[in-house]
C-alpha positions as CSV (number, residue, x, y, z in Angstrom):
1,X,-50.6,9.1,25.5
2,X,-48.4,6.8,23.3
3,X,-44.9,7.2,23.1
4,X,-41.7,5.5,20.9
5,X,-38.8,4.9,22.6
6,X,-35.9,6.1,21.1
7,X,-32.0,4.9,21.8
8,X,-28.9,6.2,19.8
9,X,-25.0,5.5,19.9
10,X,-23.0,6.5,17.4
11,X,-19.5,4.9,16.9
12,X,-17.7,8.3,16.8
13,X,-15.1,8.6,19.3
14,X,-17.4,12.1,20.6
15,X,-19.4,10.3,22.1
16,X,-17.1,7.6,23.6
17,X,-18.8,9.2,27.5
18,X,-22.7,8.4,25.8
19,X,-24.4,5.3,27.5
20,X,-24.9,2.2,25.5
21,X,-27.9,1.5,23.7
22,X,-28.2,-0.9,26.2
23,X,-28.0,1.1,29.4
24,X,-30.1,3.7,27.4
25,X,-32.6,1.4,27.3
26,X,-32.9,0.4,30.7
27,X,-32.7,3.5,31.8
28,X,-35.7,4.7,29.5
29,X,-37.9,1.7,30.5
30,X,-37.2,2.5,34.2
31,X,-38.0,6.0,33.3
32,X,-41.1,5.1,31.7
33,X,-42.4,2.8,34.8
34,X,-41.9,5.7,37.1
35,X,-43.8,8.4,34.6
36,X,-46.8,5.5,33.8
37,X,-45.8,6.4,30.0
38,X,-46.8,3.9,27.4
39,X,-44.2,2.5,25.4
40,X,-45.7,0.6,22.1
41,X,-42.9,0.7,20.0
42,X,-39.2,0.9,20.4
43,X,-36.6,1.8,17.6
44,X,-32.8,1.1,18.3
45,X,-29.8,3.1,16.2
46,X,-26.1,2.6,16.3
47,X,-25.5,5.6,13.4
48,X,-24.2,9.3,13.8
49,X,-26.7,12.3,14.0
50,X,-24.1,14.7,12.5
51,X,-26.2,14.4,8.9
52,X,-29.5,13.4,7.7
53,X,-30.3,9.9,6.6
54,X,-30.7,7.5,9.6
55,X,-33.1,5.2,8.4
56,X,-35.0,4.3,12.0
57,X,-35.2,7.8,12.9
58,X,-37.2,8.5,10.0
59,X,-39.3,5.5,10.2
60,X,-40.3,6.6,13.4
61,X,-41.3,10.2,12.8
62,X,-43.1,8.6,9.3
63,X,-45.4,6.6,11.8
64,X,-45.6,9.6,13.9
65,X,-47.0,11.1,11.2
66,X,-49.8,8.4,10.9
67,X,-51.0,9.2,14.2
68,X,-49.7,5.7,15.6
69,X,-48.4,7.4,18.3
70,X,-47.9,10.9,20.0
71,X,-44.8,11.4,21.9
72,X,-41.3,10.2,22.0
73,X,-39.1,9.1,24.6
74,X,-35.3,9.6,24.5
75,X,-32.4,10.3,26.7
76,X,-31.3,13.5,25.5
77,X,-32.0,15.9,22.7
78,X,-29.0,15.2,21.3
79,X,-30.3,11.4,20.5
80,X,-32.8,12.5,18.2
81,X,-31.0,15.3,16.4
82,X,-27.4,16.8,15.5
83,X,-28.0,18.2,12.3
84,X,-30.5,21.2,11.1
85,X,-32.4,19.0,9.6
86,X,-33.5,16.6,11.7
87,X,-34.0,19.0,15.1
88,X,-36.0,21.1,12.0
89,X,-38.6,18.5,11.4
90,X,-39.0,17.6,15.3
91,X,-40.1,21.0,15.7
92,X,-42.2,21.4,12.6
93,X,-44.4,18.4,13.9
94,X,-45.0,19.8,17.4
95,X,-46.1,23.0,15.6
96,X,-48.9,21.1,13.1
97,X,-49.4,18.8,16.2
98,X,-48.5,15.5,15.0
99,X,-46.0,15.3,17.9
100,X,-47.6,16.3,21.3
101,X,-44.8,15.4,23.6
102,X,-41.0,14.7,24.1
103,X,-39.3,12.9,27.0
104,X,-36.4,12.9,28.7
105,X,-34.8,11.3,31.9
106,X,-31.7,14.7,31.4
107,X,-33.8,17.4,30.3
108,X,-36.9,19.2,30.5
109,X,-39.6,19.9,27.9
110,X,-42.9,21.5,27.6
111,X,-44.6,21.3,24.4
112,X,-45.0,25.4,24.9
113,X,-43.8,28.5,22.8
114,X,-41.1,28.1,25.9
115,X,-40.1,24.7,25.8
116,X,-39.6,24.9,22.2
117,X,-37.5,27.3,22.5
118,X,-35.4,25.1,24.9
119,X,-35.4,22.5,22.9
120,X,-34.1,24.1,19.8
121,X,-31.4,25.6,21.7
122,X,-30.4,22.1,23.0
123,X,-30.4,20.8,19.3
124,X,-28.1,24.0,18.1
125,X,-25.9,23.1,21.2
126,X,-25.7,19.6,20.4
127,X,-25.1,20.9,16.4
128,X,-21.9,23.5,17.8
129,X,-20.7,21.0,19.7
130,X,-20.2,18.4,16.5
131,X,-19.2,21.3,14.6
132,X,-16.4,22.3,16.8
133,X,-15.3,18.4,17.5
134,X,-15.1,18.2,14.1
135,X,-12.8,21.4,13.4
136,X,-10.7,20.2,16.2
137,X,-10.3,16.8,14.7
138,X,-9.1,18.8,11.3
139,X,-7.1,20.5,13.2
140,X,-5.3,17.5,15.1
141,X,-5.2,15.7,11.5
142,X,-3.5,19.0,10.2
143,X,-0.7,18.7,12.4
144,X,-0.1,15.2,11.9
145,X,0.3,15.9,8.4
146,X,3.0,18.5,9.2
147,X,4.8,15.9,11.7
148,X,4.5,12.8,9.0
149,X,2.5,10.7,10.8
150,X,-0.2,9.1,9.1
151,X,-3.2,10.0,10.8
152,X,-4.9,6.5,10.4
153,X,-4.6,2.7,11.3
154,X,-1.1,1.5,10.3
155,X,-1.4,-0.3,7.3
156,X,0.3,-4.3,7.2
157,X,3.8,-4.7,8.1
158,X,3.3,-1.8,10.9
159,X,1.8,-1.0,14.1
160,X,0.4,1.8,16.1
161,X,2.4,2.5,18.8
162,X,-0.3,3.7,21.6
163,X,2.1,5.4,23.9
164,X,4.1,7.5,21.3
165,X,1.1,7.8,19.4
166,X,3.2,6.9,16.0
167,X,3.6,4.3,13.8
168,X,6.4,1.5,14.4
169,X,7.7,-1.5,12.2
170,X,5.8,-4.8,12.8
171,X,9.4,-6.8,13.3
172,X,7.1,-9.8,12.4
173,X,5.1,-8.8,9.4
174,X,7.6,-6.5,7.8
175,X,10.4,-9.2,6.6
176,X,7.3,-10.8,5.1
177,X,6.3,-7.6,3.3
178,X,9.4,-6.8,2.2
179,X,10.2,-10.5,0.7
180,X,6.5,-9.7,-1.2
181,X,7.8,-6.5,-2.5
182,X,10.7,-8.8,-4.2
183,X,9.1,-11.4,-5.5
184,X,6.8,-9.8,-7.4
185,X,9.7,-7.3,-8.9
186,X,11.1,-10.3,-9.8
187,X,8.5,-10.8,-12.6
188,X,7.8,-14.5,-11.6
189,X,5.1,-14.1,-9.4
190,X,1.7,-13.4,-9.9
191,X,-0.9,-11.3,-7.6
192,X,-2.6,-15.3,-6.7
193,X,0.7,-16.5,-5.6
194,X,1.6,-13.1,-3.2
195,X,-1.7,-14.1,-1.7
196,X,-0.8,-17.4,-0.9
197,X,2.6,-16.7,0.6
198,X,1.1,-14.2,2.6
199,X,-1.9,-16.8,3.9
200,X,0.8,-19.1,4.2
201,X,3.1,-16.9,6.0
202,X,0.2,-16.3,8.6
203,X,-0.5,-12.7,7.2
204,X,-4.4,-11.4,8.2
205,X,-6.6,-9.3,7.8
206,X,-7.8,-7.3,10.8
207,X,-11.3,-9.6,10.9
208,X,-8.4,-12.4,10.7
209,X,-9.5,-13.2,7.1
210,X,-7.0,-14.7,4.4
211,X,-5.7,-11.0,2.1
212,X,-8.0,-10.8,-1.1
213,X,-6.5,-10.2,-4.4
214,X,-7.6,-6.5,-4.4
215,X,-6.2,-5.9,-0.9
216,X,-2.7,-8.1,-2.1
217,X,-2.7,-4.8,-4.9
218,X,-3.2,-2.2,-2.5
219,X,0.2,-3.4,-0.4
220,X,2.4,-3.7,-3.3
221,X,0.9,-0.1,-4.4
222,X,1.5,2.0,-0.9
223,X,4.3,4.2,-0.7
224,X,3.7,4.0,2.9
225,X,6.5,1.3,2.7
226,X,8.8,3.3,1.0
227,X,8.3,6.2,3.4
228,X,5.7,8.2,2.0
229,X,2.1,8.3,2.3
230,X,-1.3,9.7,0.0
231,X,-4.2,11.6,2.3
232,X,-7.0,13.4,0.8
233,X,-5.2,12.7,-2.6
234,X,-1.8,14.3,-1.2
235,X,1.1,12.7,-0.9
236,X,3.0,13.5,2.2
237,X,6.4,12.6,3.7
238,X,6.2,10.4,6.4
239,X,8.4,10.2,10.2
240,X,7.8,6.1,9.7
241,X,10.9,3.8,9.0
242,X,10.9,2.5,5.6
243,X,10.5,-1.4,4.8
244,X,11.6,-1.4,1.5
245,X,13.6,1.0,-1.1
246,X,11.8,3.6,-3.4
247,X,14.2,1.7,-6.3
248,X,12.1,-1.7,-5.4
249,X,8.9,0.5,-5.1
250,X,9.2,1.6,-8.8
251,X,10.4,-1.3,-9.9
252,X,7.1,-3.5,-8.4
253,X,4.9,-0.9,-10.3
254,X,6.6,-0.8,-13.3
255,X,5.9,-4.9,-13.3
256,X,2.8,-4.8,-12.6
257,X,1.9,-2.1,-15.6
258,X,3.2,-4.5,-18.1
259,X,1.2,-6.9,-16.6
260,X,-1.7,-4.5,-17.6
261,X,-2.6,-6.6,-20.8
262,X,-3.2,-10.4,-20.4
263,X,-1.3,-12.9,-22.1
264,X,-2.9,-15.4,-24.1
265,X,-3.3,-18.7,-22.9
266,X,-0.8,-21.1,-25.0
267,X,-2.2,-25.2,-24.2
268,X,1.8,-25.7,-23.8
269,X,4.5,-23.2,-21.3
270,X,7.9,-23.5,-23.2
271,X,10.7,-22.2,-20.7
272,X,12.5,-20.4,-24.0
273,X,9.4,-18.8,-25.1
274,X,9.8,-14.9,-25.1
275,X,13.4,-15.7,-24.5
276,X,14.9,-15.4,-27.4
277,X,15.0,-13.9,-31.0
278,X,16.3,-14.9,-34.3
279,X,19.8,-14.0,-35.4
280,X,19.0,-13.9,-39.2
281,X,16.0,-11.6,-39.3
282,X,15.0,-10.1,-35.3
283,X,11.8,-11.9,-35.1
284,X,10.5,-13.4,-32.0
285,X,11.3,-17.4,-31.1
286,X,8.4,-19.1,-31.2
287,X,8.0,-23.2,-29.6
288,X,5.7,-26.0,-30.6
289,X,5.5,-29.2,-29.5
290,X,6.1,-32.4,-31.9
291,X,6.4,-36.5,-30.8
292,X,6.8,-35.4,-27.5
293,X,10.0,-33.0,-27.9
294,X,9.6,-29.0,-28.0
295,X,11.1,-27.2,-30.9
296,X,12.1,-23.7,-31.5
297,X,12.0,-21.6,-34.6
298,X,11.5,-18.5,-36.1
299,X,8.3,-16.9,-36.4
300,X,9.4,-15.6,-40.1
301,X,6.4,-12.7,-39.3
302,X,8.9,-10.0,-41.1
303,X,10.2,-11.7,-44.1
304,X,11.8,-15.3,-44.7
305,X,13.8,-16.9,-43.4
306,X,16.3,-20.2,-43.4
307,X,17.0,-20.5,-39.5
308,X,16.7,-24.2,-38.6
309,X,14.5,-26.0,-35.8
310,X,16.6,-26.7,-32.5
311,X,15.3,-28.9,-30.2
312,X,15.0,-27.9,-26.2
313,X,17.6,-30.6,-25.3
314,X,19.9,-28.6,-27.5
315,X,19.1,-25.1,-26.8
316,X,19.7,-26.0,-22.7
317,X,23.1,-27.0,-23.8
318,X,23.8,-24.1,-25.4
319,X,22.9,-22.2,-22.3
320,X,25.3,-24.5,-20.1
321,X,28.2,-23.9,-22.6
322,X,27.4,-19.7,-21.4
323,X,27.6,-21.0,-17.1
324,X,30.8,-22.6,-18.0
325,X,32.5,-19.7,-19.4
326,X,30.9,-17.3,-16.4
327,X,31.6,-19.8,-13.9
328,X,34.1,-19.6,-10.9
329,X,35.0,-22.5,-8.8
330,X,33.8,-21.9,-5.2
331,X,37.3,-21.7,-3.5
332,X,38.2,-19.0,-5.4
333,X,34.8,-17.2,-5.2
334,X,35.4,-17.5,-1.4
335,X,39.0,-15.9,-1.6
336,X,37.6,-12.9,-3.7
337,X,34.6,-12.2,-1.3
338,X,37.2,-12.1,1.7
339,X,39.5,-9.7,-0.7
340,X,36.3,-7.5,-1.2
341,X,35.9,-7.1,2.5
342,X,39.4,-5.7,3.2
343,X,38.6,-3.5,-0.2
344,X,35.5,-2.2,1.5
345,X,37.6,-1.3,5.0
346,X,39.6,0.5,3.3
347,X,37.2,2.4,1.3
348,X,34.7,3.5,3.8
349,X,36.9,6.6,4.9
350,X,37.6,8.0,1.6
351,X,33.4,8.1,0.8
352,X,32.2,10.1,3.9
353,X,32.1,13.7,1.5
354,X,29.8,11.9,-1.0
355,X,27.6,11.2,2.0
356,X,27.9,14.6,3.4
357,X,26.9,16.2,0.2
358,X,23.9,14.1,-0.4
359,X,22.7,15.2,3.7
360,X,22.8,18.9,2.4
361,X,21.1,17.9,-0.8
362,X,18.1,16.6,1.3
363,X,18.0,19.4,3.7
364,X,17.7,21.9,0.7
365,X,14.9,20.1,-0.7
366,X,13.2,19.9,3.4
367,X,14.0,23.9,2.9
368,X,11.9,24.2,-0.5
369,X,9.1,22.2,1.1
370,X,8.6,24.3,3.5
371,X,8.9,27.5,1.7
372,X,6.1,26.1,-0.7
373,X,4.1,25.3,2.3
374,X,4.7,29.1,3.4
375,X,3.8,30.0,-0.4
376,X,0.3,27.9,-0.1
377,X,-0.6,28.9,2.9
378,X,-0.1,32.6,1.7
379,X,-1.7,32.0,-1.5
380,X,0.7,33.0,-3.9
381,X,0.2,29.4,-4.9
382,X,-2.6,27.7,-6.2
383,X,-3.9,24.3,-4.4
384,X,-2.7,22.2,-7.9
385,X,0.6,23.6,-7.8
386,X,1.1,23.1,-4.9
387,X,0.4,19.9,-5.0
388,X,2.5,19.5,-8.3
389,X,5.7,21.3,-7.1
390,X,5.5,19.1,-3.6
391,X,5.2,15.3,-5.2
392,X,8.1,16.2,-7.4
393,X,10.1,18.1,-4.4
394,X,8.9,14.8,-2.9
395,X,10.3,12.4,-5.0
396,X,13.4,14.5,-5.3
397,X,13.7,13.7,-1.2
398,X,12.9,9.9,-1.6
399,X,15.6,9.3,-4.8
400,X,17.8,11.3,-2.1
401,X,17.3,8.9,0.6
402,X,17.5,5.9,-1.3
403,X,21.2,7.1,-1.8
404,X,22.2,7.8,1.3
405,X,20.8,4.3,2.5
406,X,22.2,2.5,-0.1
407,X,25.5,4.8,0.9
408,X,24.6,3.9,4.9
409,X,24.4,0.1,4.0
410,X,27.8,-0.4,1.4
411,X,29.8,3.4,1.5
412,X,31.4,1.9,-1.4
413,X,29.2,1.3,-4.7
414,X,31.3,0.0,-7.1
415,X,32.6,-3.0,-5.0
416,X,29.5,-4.1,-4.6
417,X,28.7,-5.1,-8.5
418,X,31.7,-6.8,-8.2
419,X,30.4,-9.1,-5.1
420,X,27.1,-9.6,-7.3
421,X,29.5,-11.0,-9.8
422,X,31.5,-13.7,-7.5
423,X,28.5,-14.7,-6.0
424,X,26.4,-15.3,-9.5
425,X,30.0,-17.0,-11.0
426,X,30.0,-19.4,-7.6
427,X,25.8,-19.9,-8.8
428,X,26.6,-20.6,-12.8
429,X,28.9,-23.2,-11.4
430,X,26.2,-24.7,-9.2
431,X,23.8,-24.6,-12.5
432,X,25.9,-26.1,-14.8
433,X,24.5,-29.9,-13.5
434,X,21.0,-28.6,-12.7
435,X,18.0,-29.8,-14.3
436,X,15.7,-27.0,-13.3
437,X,15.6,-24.9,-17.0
438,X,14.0,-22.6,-15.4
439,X,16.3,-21.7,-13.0
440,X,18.9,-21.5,-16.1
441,X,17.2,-18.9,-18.2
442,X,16.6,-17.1,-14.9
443,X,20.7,-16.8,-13.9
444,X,21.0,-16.1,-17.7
445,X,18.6,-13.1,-17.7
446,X,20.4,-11.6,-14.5
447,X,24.1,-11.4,-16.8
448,X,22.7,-10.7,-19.7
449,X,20.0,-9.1,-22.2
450,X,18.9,-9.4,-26.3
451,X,19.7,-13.3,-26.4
452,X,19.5,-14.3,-29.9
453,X,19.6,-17.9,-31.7
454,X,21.2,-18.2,-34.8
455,X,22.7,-21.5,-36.8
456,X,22.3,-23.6,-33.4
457,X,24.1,-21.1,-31.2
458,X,23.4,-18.4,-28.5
459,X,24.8,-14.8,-28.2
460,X,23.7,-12.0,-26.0
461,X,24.6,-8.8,-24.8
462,X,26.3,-9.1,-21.4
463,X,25.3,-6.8,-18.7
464,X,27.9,-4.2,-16.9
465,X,30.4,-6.0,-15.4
466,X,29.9,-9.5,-17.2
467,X,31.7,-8.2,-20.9
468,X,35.6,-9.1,-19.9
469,X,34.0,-12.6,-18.4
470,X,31.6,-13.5,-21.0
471,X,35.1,-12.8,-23.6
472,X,36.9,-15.0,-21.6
473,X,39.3,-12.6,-19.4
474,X,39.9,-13.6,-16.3
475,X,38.9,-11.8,-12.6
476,X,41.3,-9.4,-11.1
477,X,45.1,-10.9,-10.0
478,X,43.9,-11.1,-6.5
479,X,41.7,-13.9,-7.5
480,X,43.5,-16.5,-5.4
């Protein structure tokens, strides 16, 4: 009789105790010398019998079914079949015949009304069993969920702890995620030059490949590095430290949706372009290049209008003329920051209600989570609202933590604009000799919004905190 040897393994961790295919297959061929069986074909599987569709198996039984050969030889049952299915069509061909016999080194079989019997219990034990294992599994991923662990790998920038079983920040990876997460909100990076930072920061994948673009995406679009985490199209609150703020979250997806439509390609970059609108009528500054020199001007798309050319050379001046009046020389700069400190001492005390009231704000919110949950469960709440009334409960919990960080990190919010100021005064002074226009229009974005041109001068709304300097008023009598 004729026999097909047939070895299994499946990369589920159920059947981390099975043999190799390997040590199956000595064992079968060692099996076979002692039985005299002839082997004339062998078929080798690394795929899970829980559902139909393994392509060997069925190439075997098809060739079975061409009479090339008559029996099969395999270490247990529950090689050949886990699945109705499968153990199904095993036993319809020893009923029309086309199988005659089944080996196994671990169990008997006798192609018999008996042994058929046997043998279809085995394959509805080895069915139960991967029934059960995967109902625990559910179960174990269940909990998990409730705990706010994320039951996969850890995504990059973490780890998974093996002895606490949880996930812990990479103290490598996650300054480099973090810095990601800010220059991209920054608006002057693209998705191309996140993946070379990371490449050149020594960021892998797990095969140790270089990120791709798509998987460069998927990292700035987790709020798994916020502190919250989707499953099965849930979002969940996760036990895992944050890596960045939810406020530097948004603000990364909000850039990337107005990067949504491309920008057409202009054969020149002018540093001003987008910049800027005209005084006169509110239409966009446009830029052309002429004899080597760039030009600005209105596009006149709304009606006319009389608003001169300026040259670049000119327009950077302009912008100086706005560092000089924001500047601050850096000895002074250095005697307000040390001022600010003392402020700060002295203000910590005073802000420990605030705090206390946001810890009760978020412990309200855990108490309406799990109320809902109580609510599903019982189902006096539908699986979509449910889902619904948790992201938003959710996000109500994240702005709340976000404030009791920032609160953690300063206790004292409004002296902290105030150091932002100093520090981007001591900057405009540094700027006021730089060449880097760039760098200029940047600062001048950061103080400012609505900069318009008009009869060869600049004017702009200034942003909170930079009206009094931007009118000329001078910092507070402590200056120095």
């Amino acid at each position: 009789m004729r026999y097909f040897l047939y070895a299994r393994k499946s990369s589920d961790s159920e059947e981390r105790q099975i043999l190799s295919i390997e040590a199956q297959l000595s064992e079968l061929k060692e099996f076979a010398a002692k039985e005299k069986l002839e082997i004339i074909a062998s078929f080798e599987e690394a795929k899970t019998a829980k559902e139909p569709g393994r392509m060997k198996f069925a190439e075997m039984l098809d060739r079975m079914e061409h009479g090339e050969a008559e029996g099969i030889l395999a270490w247990h049952p529950d090689r050949l079949a886990r699945n109705s299915v499968d153990g199904g069509r095993i036993i319809y061909l020893l009923d029309i015949g086309k199988i005659e016999n089944l080996k196994f080194p671990t169990f008997w079989f006798d192609n018999t009304p008996q042994g058929k019997f046997m043998l279809n219990l085995a394959f509805g034990q080895s069915k139960y069993y991967v029934d059960n294992l995967s109902e625990n599994v559910k179960r174990g991923i269940r909990q998990k969920l409730r705990e706010g662990t994320f039951p996969r790998g850890a995504p990059t920038g973490y780890v998974n702890n093996l002895r606490t079983k949880k996930i812990d920040v990479d103290p490598h990876q996650a300054p480099l995620i973090a810095k990601v997460f800010e220059l991209y909100a920054s608006g002057e990076h693209t998705l191309i030059s996140i993946q070379q930072f990371l490449a050149r920061s020594g960021i892998r994948s797990n095969r140790g490949f270089v990120l791709s673009i798509s998987s460069v995406q998927s990292i700035l679009k987790n709020p798994f590095y916020y502190g919250q985490f989707w499953f099965t199209g849930e979002l969940h609150q996760g036990n895992h430290e944050p890596i960045i703020p939810k406020k530097l979250f948004d603000k990364v997806q909000q850039v990337m949706s107005n990067r949504g439509k491309k920008n057409r390609r202009r054969k020149h970059e002018f540093v001003f372009s987008g910049f800027l609108k005209c005084g006169s009528c509110g239409c966009a500054i446009t830029a052309e290049q002429q004899k080597g020199h760039n030009y600005y001007r209105c596009t006149k798309k709304k009606q006319p209008c009389n608003e001169k050319y300026v040259r670049e050379e000119t327009l950077v001046e302009l912008c100086r003329n706005i560092l000089r009046k924001v500047s601050l020389p850096r000895s002074w700069a250095d005697k307000m920051l040390t001022r600010l400190d003392q402020e700060k001492v002295e203000a910590n005390s005073a802000a420990e209600p605030f705090a206390q009231n946001l810890l009760l704000q978020k412990v309200e919110i855990d108490r309406k989570l799990d109320k809902l949950l109580d609510l599903h469960i019982d189902g006096s709440v539908s699986s979509d609202d449910y889902r619904n009334k948790k992201q938003k409960l959710l996000d109500e919990r994240a702005e709340l933590q976000q404030q009791i960080d920032d609160f953690g990190q300063r206790k004292n919010n409004w002296l902290e604009p105030m150091r932002e100021i100093i520090l981007q005064s001591r900057q405009a002074k540094t700027l006021e000799k730089s060449d880097n226009i760039s760098e200029i229009r940047e600062f001048l974005k950061t103080i400012g919004s609505n900069f318009i041109l008009r009869a060869k001068t600049v004017a702009f709304e200034p942003e909170k905190g930079w009206r009094a300097r931007e009118a000329g008023e001078p910092f507070p009598a402590w200056q120095g």
